[in-house]
Structure formats: structure tokens, C-alpha cells
mmCIF file of the N, C-alpha and C atoms, coordinates in Angstrom:
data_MODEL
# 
_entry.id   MODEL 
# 
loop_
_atom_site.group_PDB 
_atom_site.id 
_atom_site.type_symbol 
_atom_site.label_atom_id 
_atom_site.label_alt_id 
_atom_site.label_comp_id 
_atom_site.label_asym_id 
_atom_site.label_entity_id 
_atom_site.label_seq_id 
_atom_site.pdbx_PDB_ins_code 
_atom_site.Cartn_x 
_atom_site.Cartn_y 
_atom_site.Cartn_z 
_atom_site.occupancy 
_atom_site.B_iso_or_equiv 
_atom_site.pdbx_formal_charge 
_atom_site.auth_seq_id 
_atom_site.auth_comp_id 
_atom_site.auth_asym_id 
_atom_site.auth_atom_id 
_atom_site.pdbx_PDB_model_num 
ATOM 1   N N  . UNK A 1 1  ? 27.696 -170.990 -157.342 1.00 0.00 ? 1  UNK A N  1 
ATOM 2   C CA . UNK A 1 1  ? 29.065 -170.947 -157.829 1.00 0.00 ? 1  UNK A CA 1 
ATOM 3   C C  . UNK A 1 1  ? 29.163 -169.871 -158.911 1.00 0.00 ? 1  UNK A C  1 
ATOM 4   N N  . UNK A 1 2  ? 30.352 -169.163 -158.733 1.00 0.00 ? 2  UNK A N  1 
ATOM 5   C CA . UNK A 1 2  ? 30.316 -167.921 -159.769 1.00 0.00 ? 2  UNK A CA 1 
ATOM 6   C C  . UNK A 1 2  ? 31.288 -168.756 -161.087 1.00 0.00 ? 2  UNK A C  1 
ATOM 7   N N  . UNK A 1 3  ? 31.277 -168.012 -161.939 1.00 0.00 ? 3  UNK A N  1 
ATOM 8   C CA . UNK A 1 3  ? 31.922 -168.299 -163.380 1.00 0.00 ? 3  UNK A CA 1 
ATOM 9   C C  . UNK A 1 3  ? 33.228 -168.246 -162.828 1.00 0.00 ? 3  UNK A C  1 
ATOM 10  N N  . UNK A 1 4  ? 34.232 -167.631 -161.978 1.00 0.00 ? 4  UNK A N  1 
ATOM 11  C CA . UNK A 1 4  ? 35.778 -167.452 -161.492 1.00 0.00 ? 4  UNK A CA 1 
ATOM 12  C C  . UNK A 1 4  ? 35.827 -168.717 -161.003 1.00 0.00 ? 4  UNK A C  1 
ATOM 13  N N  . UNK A 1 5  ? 35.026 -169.085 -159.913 1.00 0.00 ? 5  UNK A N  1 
ATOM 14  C CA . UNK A 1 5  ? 34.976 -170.168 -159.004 1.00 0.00 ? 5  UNK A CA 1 
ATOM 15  C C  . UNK A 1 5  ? 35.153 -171.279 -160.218 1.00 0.00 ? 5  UNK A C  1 
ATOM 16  N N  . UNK A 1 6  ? 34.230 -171.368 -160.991 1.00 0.00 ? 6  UNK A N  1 
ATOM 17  C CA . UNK A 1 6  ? 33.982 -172.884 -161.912 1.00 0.00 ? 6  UNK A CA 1 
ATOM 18  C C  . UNK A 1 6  ? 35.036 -172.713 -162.798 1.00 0.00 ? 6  UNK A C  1 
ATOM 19  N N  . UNK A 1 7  ? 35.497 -171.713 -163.259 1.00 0.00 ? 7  UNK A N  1 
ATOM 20  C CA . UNK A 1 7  ? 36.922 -171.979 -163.918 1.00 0.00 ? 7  UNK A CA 1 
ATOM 21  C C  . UNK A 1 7  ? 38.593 -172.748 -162.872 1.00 0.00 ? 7  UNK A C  1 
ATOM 22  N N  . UNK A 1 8  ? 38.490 -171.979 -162.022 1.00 0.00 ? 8  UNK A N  1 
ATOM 23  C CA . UNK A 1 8  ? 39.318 -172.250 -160.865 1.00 0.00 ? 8  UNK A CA 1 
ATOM 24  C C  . UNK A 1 8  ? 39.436 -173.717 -160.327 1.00 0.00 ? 8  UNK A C  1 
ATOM 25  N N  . UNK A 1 9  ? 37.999 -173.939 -160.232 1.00 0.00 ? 9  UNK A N  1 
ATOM 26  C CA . UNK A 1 9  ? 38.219 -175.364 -159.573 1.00 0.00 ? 9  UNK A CA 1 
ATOM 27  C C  . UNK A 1 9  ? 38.211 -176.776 -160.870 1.00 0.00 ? 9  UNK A C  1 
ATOM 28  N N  . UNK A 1 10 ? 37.966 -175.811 -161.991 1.00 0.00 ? 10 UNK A N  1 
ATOM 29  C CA . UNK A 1 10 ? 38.082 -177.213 -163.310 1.00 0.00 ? 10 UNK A CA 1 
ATOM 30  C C  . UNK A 1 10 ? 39.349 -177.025 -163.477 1.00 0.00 ? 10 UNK A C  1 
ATOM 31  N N  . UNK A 1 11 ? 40.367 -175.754 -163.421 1.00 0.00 ? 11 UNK A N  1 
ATOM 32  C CA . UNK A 1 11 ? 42.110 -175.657 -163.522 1.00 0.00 ? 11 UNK A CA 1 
ATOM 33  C C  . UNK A 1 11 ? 42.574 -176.818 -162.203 1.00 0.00 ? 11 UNK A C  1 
ATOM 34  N N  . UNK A 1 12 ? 41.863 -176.622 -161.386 1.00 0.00 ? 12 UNK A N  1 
ATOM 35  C CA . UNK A 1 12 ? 42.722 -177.333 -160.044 1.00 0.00 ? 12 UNK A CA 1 
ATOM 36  C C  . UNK A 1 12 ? 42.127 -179.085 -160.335 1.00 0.00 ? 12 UNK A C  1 
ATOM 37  N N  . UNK A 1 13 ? 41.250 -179.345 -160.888 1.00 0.00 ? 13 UNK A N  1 
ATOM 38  C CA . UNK A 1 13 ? 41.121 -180.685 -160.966 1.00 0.00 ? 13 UNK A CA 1 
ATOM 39  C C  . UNK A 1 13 ? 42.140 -181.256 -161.812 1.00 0.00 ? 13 UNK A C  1 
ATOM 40  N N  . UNK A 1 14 ? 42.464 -180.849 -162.767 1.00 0.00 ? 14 UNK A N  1 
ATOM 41  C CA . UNK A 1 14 ? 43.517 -180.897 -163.606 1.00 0.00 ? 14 UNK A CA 1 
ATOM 42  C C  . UNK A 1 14 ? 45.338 -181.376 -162.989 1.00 0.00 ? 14 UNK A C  1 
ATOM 43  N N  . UNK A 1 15 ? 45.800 -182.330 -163.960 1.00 0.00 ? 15 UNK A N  1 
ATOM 44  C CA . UNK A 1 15 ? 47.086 -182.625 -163.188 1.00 0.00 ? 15 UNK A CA 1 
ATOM 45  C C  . UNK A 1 15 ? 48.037 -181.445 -163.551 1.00 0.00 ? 15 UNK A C  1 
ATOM 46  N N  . UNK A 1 16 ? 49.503 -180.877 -162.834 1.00 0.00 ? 16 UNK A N  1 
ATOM 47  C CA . UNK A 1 16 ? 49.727 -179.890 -163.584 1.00 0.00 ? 16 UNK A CA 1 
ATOM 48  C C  . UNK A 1 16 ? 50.010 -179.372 -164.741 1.00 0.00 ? 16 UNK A C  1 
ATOM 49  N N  . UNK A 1 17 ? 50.968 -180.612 -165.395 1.00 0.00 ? 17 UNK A N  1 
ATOM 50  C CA . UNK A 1 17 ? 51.022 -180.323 -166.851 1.00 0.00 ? 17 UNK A CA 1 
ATOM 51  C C  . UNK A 1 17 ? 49.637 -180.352 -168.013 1.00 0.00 ? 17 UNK A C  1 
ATOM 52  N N  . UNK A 1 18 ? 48.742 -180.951 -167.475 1.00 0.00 ? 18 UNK A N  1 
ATOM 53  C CA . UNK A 1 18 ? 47.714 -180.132 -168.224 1.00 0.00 ? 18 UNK A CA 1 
ATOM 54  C C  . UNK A 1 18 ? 46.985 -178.986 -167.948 1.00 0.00 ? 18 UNK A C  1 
ATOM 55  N N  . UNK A 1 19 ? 47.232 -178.667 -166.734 1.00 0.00 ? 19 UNK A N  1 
ATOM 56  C CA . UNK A 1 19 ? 46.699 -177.300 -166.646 1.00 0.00 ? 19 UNK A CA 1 
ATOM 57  C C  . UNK A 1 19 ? 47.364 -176.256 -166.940 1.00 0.00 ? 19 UNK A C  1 
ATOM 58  N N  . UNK A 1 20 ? 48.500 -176.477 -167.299 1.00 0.00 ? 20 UNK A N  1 
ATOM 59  C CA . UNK A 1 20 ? 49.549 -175.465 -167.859 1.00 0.00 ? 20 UNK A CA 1 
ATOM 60  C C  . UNK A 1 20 ? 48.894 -175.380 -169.456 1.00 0.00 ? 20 UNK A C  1 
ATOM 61  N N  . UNK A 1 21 ? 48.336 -176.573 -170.527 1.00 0.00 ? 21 UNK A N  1 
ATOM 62  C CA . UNK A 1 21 ? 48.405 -176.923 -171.067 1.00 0.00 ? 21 UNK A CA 1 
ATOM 63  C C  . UNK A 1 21 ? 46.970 -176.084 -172.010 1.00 0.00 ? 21 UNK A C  1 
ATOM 64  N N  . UNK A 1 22 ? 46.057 -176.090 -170.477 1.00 0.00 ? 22 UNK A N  1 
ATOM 65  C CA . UNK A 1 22 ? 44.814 -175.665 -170.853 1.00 0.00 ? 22 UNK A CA 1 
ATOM 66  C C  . UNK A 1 22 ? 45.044 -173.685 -170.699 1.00 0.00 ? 22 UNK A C  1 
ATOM 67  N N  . UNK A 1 23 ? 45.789 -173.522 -169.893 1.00 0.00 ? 23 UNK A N  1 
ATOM 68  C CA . UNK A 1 23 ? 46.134 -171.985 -169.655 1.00 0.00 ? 23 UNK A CA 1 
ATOM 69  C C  . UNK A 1 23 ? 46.567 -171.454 -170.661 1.00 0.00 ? 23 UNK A C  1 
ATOM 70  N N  . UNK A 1 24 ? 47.469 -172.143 -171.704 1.00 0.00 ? 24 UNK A N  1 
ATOM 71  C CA . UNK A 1 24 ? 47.966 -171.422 -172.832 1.00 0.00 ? 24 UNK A CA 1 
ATOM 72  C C  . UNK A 1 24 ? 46.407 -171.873 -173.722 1.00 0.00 ? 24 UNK A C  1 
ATOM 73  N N  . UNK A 1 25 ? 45.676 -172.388 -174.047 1.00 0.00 ? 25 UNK A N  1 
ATOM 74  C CA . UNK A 1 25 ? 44.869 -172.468 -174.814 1.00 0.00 ? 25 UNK A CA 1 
ATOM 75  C C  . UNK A 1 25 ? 43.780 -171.876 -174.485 1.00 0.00 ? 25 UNK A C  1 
ATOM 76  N N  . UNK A 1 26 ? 43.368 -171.424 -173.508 1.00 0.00 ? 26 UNK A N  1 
ATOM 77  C CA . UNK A 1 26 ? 42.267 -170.452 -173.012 1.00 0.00 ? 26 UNK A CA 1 
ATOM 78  C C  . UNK A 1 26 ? 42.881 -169.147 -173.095 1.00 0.00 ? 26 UNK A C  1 
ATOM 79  N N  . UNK A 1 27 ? 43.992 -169.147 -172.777 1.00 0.00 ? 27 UNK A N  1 
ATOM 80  C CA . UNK A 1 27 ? 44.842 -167.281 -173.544 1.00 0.00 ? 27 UNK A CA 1 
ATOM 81  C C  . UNK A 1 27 ? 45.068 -166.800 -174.666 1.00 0.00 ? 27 UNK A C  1 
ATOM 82  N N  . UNK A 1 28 ? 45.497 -167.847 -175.549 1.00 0.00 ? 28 UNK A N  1 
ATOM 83  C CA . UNK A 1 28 ? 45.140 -168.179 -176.787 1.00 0.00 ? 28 UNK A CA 1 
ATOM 84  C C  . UNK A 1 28 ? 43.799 -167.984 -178.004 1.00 0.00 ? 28 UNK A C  1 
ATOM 85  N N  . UNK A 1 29 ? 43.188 -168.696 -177.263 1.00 0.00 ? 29 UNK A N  1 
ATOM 86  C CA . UNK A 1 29 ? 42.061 -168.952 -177.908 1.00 0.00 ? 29 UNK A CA 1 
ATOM 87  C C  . UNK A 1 29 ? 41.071 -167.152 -177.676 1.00 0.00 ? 29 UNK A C  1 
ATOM 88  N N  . UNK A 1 30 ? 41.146 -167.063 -176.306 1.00 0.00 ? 30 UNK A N  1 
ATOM 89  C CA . UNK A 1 30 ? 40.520 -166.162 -176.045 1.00 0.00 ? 30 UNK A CA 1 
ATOM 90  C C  . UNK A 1 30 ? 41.274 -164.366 -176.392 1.00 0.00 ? 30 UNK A C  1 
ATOM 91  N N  . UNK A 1 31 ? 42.458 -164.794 -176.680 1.00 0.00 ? 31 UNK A N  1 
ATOM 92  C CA . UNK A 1 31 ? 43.431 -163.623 -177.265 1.00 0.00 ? 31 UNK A CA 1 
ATOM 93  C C  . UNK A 1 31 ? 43.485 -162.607 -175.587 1.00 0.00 ? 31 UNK A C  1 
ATOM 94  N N  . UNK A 1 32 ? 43.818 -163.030 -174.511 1.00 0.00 ? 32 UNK A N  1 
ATOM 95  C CA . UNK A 1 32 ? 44.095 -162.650 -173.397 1.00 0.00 ? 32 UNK A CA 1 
ATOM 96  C C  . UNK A 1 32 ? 45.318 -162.780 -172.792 1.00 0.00 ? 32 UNK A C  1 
ATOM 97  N N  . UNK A 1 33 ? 45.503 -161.915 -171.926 1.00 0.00 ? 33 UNK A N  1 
ATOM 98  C CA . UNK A 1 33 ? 47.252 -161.761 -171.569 1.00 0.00 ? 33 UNK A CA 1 
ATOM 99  C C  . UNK A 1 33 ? 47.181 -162.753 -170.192 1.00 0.00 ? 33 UNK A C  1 
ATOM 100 N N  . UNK A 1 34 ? 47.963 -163.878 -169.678 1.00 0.00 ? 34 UNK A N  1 
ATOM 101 C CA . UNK A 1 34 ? 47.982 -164.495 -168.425 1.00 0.00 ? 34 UNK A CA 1 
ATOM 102 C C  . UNK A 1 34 ? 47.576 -163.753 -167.329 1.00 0.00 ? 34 UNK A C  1 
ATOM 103 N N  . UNK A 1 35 ? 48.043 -162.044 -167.261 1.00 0.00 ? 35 UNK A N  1 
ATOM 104 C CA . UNK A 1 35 ? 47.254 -161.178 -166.321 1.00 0.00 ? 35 UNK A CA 1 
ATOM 105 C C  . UNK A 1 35 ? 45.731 -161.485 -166.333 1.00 0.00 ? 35 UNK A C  1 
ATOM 106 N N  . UNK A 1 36 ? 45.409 -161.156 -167.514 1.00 0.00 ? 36 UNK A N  1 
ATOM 107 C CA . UNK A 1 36 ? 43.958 -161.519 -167.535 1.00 0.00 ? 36 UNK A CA 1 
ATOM 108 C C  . UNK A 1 36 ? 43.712 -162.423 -166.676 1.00 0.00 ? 36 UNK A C  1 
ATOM 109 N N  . UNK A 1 37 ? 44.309 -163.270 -167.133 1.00 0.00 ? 37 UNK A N  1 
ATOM 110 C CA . UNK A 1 37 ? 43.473 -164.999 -166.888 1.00 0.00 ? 37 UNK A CA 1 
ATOM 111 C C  . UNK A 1 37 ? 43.459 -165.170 -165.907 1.00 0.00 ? 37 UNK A C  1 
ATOM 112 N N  . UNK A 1 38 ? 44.483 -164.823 -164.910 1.00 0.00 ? 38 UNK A N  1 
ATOM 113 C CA . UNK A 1 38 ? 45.096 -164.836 -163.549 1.00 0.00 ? 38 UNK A CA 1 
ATOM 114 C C  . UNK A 1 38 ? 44.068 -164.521 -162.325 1.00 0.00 ? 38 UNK A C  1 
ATOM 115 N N  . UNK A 1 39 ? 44.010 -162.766 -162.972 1.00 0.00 ? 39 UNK A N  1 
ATOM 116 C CA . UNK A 1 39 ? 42.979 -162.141 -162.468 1.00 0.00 ? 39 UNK A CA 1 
ATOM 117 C C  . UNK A 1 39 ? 41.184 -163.083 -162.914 1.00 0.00 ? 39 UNK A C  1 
ATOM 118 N N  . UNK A 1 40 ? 41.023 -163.464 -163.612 1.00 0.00 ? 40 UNK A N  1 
ATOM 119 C CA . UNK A 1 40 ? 39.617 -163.838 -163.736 1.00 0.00 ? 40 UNK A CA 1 
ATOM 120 C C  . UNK A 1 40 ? 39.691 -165.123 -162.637 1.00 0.00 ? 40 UNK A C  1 
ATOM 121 N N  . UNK A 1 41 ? 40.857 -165.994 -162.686 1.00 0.00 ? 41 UNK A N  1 
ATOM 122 C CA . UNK A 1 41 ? 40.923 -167.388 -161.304 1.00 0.00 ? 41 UNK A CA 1 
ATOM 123 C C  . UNK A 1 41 ? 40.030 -167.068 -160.296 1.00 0.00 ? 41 UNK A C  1 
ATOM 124 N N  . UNK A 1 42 ? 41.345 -166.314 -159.269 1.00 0.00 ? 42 UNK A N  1 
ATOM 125 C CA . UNK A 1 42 ? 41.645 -165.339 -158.337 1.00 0.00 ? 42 UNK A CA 1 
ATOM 126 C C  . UNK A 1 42 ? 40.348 -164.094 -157.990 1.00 0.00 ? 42 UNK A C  1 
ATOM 127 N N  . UNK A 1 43 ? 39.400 -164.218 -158.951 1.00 0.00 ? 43 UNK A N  1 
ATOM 128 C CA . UNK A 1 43 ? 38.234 -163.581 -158.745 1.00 0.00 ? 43 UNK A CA 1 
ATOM 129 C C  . UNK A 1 43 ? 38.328 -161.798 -158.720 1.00 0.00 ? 43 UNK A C  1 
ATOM 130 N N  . UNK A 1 44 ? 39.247 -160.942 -159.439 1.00 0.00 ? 44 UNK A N  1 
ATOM 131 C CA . UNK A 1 44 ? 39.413 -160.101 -159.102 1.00 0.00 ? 44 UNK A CA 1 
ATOM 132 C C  . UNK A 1 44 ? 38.525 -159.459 -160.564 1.00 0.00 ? 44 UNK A C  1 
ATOM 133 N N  . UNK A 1 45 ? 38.317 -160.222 -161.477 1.00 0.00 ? 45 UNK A N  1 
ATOM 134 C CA . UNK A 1 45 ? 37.559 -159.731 -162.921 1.00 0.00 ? 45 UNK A CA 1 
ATOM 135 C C  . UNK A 1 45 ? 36.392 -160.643 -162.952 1.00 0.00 ? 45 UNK A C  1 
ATOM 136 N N  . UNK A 1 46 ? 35.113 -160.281 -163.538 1.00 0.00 ? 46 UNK A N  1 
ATOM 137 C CA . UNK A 1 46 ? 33.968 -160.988 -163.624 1.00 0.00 ? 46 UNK A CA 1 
ATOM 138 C C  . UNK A 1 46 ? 34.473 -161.108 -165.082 1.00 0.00 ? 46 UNK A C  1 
ATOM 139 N N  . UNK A 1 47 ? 34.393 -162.822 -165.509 1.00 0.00 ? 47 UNK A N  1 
ATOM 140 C CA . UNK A 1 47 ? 33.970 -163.407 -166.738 1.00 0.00 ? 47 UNK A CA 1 
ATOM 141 C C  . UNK A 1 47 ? 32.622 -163.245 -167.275 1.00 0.00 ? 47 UNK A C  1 
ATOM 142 N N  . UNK A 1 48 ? 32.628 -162.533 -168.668 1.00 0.00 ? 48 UNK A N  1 
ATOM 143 C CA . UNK A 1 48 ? 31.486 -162.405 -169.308 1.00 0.00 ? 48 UNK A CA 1 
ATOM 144 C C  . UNK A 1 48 ? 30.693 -163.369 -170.002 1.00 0.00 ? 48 UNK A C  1 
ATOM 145 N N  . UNK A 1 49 ? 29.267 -163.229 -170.584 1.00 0.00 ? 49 UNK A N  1 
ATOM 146 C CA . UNK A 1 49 ? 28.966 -164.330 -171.262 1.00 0.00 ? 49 UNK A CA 1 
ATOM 147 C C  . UNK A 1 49 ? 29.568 -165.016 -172.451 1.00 0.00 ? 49 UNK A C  1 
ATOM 148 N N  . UNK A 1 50 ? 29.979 -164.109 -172.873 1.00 0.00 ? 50 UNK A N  1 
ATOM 149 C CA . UNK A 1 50 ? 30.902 -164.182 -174.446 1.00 0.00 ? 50 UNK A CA 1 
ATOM 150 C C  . UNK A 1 50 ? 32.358 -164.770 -174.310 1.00 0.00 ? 50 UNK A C  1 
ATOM 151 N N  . UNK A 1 51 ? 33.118 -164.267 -172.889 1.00 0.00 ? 51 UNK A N  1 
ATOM 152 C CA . UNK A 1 51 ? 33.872 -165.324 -172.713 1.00 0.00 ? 51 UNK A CA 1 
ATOM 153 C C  . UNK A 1 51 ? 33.902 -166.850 -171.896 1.00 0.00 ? 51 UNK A C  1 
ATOM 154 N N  . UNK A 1 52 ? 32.900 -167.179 -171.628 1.00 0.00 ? 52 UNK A N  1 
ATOM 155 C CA . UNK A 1 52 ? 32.478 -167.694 -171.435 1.00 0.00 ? 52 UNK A CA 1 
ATOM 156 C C  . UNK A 1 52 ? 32.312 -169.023 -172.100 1.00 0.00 ? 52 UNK A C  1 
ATOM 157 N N  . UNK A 1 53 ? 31.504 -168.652 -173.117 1.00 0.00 ? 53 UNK A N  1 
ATOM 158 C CA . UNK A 1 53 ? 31.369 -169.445 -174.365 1.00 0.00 ? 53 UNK A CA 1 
ATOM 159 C C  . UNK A 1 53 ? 32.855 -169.724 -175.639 1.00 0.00 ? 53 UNK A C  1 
ATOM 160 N N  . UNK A 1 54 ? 33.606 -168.983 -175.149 1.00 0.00 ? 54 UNK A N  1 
ATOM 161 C CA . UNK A 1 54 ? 35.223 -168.420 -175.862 1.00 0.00 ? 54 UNK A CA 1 
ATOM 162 C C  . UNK A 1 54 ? 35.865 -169.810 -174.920 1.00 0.00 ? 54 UNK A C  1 
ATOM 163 N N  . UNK A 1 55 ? 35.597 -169.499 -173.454 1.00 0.00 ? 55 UNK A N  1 
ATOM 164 C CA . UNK A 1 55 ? 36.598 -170.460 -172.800 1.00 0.00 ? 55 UNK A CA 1 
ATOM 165 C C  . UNK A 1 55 ? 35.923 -171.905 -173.109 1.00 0.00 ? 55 UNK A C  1 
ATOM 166 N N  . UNK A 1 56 ? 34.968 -172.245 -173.127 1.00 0.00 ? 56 UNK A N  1 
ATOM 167 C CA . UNK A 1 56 ? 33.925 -173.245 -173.411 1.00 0.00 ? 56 UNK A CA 1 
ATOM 168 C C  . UNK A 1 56 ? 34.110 -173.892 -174.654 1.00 0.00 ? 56 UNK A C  1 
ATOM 169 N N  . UNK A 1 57 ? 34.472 -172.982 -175.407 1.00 0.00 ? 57 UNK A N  1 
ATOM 170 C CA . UNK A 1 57 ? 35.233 -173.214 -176.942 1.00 0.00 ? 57 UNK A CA 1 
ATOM 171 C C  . UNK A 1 57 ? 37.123 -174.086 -177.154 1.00 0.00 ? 57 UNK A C  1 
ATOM 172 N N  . UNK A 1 58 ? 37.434 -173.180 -176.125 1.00 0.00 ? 58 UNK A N  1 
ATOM 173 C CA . UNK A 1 58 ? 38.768 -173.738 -176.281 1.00 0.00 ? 58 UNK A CA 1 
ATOM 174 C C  . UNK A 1 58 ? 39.209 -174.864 -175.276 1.00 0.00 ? 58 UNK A C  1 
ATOM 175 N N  . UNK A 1 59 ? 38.343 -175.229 -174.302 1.00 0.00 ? 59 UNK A N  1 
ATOM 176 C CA . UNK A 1 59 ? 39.015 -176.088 -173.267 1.00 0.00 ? 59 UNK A CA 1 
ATOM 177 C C  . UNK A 1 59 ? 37.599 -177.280 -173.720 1.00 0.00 ? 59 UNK A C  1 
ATOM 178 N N  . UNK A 1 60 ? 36.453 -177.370 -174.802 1.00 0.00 ? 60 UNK A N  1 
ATOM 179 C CA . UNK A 1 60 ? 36.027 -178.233 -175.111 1.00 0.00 ? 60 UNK A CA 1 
ATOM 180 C C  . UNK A 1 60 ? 35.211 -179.163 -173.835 1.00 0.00 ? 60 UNK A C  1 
ATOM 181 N N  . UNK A 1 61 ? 34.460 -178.298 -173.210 1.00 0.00 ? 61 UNK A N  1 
ATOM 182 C CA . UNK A 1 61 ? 33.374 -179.048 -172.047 1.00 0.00 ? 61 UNK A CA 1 
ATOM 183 C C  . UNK A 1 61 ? 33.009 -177.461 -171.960 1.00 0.00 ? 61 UNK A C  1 
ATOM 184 N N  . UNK A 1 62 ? 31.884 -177.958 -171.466 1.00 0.00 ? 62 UNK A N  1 
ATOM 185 C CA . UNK A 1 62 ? 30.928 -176.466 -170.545 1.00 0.00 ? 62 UNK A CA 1 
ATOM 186 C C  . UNK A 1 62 ? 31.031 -176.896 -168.980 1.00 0.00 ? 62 UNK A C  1 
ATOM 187 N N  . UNK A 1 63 ? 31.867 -176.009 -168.844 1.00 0.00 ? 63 UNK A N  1 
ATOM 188 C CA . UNK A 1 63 ? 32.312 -175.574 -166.982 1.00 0.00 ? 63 UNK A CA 1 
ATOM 189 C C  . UNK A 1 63 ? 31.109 -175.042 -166.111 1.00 0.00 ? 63 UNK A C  1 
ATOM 190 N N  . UNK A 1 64 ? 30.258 -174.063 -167.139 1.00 0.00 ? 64 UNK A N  1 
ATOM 191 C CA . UNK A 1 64 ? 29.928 -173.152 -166.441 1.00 0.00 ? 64 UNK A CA 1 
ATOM 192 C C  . UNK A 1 64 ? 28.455 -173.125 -166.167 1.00 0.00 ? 64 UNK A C  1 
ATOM 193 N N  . UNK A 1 65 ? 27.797 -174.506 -166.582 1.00 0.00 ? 65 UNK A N  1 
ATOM 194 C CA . UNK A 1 65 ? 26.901 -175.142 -166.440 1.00 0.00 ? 65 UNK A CA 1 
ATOM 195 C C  . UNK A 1 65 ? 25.871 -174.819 -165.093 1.00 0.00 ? 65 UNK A C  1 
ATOM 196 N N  . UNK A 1 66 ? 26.361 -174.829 -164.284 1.00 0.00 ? 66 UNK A N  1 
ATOM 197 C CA . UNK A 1 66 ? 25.838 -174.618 -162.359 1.00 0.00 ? 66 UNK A CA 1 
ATOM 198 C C  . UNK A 1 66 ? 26.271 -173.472 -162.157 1.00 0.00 ? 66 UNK A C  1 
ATOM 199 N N  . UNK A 1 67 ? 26.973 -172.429 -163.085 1.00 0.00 ? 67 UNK A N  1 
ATOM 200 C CA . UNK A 1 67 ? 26.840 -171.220 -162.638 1.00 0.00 ? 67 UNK A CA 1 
ATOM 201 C C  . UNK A 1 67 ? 25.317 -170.134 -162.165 1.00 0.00 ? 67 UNK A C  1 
ATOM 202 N N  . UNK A 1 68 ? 25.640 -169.245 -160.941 1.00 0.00 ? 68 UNK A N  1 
ATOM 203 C CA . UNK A 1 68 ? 24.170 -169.067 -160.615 1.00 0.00 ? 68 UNK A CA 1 
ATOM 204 C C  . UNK A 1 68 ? 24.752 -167.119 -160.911 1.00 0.00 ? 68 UNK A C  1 
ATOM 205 N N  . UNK A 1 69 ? 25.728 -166.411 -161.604 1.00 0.00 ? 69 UNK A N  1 
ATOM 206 C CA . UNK A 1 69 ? 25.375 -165.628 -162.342 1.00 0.00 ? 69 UNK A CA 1 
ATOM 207 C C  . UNK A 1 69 ? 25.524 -165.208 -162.730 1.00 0.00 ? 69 UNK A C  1 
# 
């Protein structure tokens, strides 16, 4: 599972109003434009280690745990 994938599918476990909820606080937190964020889902940007630990920070669990890279 890539870092896009494990973000993607912890947004979709989510009911919608909290995933709206967690989107402004991972844009936020991480000082990123919804383009960004959009694009990192959707797999079109590789998430770095640093954000990583940024998104890990603001949504309060480690997602990215079973990531393989």
C-alpha cells in the first residue's frame, strides 16, 4: 500500500461530515492548498516523509503504518 492509497482509504472510512472535517485540518495543519490534498488522494503527487508525519500530526493516528514506500 502506498502513502496516497492509506490516506485515501482512512478519508473514505470516515462518515462524510468528518471527512470534510479531517480535510480542513490536514490543509491546515499541513499549510496546503485542497489542490494539493486532492492531488496527493487521487495519487497524482507522492507524499513525503515529513508530510507524512505533518498528516499523522493533525488527524492524530498513524495511517501510514503498512506503508511499503
Amino acid at each position: 500500500m502506498t502513502a496516497n492509497e492509506a490516506l485515501a482509504s482512512y478519508l473514505n472510512s470516515l462518515e462524510p461530515k468528518e471527512r470534510a472535517y479531517k480535510t480542513r485540518d490536514i490543509c491546515k495543519f499541513c499549510k496546503k492548498t485542497k489542490y494539493v490534498f486532492y492531488n496527493w488522494i487521487h495519487g497524482r503527487s507522492r507524499i513525503d516523509l515529513a508530510w507524512r508525519d505533518k498528516i499523522t500530526q493533525a488527524i492524530g493516528e498513524n495511517i501510514f503504518k503498512n506503508v511499503t514506500d
